[in-house]
Every structure is written in C-alpha cells, then in structure tokens.
KOLSERO-47707 format. One line per field, with one value per residue: x, y, z of N, C-alpha, C in turn; residue in one letter; residue number from 0. Coordinates in pm, 1 decimal. Each point is the difference from the previous one (the first is absolute). Layout:
N
n.x = [X  ...]
n.y = [Y  ...]
n.z = [Z  ...]
ca.x = [X  ...]
ca.y = [Y  ...]
ca.z = [Z  ...]
c.x = [X  ...]
c.y = [Y  ...]
c.z = [Z  ...]
resn = [a  ...]
resi = [NUM  ...]
***
This chain:
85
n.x = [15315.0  53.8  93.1  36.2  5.9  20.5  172.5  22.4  3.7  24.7  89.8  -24.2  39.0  111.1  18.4  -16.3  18.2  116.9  48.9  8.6  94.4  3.3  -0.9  -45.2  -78.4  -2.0  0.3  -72.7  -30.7  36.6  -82.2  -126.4  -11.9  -144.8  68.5  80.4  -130.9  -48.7  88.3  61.8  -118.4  -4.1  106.5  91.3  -90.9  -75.0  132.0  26.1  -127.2  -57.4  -25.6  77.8  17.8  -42.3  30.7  75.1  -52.5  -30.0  84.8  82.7  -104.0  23.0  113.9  -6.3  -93.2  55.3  109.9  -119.8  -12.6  117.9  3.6  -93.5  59.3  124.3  -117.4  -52.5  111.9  38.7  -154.4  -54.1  110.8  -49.0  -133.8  91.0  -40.4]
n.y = [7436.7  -117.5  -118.2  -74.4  109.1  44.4  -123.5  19.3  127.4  -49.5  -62.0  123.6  45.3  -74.4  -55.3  122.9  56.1  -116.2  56.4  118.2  3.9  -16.4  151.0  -51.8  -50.9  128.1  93.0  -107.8  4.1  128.0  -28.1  123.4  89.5  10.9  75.1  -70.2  -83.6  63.8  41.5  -83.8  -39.4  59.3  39.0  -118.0  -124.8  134.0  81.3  -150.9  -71.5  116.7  -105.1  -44.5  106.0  -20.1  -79.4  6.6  141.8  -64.9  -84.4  106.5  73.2  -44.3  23.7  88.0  -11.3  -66.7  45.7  34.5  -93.8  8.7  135.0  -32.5  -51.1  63.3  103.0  -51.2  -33.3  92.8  58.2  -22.5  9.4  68.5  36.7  -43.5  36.3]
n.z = [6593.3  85.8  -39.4  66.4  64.6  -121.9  -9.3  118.3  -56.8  -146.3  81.7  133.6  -91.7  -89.7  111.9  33.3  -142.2  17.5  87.0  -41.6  52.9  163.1  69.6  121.1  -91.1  -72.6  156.5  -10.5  -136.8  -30.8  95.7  -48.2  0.3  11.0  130.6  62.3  -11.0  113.3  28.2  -3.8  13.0  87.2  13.0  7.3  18.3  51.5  83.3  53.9  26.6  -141.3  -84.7  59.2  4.5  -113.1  -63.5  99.8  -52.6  -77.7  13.2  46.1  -45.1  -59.4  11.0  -19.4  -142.5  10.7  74.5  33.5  -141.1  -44.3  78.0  6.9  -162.9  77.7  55.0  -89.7  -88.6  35.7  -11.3  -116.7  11.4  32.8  -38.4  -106.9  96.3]
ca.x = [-34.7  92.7  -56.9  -1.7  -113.5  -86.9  -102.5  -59.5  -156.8  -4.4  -7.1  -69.1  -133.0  -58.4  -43.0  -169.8  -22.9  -38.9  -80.7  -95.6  44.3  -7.2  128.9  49.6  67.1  142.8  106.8  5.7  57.1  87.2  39.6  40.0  -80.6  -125.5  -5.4  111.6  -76.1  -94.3  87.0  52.5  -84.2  -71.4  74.0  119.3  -60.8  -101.1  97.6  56.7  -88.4  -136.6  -131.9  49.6  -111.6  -146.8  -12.7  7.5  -51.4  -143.8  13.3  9.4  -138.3  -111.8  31.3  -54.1  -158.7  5.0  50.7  -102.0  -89.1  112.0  -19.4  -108.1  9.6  97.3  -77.8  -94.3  94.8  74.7  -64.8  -8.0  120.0  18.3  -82.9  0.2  126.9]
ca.y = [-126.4  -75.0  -67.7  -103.2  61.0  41.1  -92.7  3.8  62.8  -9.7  -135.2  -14.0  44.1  -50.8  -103.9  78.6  -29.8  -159.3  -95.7  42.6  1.6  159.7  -16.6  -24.4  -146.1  19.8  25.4  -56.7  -54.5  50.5  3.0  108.3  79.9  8.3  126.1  30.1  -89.3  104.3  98.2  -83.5  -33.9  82.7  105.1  4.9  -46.5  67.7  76.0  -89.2  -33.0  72.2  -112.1  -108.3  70.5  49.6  -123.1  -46.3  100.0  -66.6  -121.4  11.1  45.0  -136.0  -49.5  42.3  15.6  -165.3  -7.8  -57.7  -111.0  -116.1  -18.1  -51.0  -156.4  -44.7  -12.9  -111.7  -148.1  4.2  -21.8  -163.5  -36.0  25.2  -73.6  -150.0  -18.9]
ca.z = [62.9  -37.0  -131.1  126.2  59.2  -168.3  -48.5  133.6  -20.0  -113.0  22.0  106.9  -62.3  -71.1  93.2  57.8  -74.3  -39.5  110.4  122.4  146.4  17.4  35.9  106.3  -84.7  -93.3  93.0  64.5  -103.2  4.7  114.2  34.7  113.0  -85.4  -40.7  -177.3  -71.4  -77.3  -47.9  -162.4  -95.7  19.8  -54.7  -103.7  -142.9  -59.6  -87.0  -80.7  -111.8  37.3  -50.5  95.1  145.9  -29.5  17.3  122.7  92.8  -48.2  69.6  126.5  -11.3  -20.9  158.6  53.3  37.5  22.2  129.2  104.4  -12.4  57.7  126.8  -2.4  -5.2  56.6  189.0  -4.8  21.1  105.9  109.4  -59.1  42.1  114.5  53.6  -21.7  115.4]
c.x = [100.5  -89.8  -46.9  -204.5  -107.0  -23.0  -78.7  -201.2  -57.2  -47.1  -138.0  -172.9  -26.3  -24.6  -129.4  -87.8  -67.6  -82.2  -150.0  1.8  -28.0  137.8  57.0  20.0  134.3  98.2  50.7  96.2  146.5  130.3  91.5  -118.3  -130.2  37.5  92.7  -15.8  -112.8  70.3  38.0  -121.0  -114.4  88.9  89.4  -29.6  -28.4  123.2  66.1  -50.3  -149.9  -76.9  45.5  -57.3  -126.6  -66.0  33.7  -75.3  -138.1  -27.7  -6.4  -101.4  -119.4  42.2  1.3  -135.0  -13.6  13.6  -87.7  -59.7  102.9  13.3  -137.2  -9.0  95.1  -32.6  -77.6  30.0  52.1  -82.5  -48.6  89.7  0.9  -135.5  -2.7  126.0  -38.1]
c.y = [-105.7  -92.1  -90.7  32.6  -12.4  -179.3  -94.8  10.5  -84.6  -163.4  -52.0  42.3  -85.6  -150.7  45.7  -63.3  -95.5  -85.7  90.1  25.5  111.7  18.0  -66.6  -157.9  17.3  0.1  -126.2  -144.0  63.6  19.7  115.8  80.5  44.3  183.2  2.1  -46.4  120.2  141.6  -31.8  -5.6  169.8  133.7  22.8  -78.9  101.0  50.6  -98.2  -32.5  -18.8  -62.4  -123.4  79.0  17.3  -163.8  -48.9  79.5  -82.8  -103.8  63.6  97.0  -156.1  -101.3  138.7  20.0  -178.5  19.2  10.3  -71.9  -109.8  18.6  -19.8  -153.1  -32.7  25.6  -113.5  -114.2  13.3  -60.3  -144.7  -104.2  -11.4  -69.2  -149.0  -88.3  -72.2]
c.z = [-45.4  -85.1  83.1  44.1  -117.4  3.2  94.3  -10.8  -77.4  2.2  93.2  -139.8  -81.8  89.3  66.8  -147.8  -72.8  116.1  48.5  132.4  63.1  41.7  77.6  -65.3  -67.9  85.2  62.7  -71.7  -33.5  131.9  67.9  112.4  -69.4  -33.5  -154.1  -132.3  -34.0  -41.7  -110.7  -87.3  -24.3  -2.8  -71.2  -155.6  -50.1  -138.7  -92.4  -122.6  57.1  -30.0  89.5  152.2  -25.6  16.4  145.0  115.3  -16.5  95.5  155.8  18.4  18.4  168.4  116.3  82.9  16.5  134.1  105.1  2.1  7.2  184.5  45.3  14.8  102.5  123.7  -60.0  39.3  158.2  129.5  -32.6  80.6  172.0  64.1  -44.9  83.8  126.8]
resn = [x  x  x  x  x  x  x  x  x  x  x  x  x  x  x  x  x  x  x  x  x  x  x  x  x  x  x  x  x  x  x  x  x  x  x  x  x  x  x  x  x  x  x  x  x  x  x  x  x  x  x  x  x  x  x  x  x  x  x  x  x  x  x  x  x  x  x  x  x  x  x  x  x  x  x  x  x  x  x  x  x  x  x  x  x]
resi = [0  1  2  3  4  5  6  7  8  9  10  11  12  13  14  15  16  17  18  19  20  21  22  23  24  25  26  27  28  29  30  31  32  33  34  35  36  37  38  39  40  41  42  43  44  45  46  47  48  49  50  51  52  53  54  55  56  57  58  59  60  61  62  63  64  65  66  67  68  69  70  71  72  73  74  75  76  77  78  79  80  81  82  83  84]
***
C-alpha cells in the first residue's frame, strides 16, 4: 500500500474518531468519495493500525444502529417544512 493511501486512512480515522462523524461527514470533509472513506477506514485501517479500527469500527456501529432514527427525524422536518407553507 502507498504511504499517501496509509496516511490518507489514518487521518480519515483519527477525524471519524474525534468528531464522531459518519462517513459520508468525513468524505465530505476530506473531499473525497464516501466509498473511499469506507474502504480506508474499514479495510485498510484494519492492516494499518488495529486499536485505531477497533475504536472507529465503534463509532461507525453506533451510527449505524443510529441511522433510521436520524432518517426518521429528517421525513419529519421535511414534511414540517412543507406543511408550514
């Protein structure tokens, strides 16, 4: 793996990390693609560094089982929005 790509991962984890983000926040910050944001954090962290994936696999587990109750709040507002029109 190039070094570029390794500190690429490393950076995208330890920012998943500090902020909590999901991915599609980190990709979006980095201003790269969410697939290469979850490849990076989810396959190549793993070989890079193994307690920096164990720690970010946590975060993107906890947003995971989060992720229908944030789409939920976001058909809510939306229709809120719309009938206050």
């Amino acid at each position: 793996m190039q070094d570029y790509i390794s500190e690429r991962a490393v950076k995208e984890g330890i920012y998943i990390m500090e902020t909590r983000s999901t991915v599609r926040a980190a990709a979006e910050y980095f201003s790269i693609s969410k697939s290469t944001v979850h490849k990076d954090v989810t396959e190549r962290l793993r070989l890079i560094d193994a307690e920096l994936y164990k720690d970010v696999r946590k975060v993107l587990d906890k947003n995971l089982s989060e992720r229908h109750i944030r789409g939920g709040l976001a058909t809510k507002n939306k229709y809120k929005s719309v009938s206050a029109r």
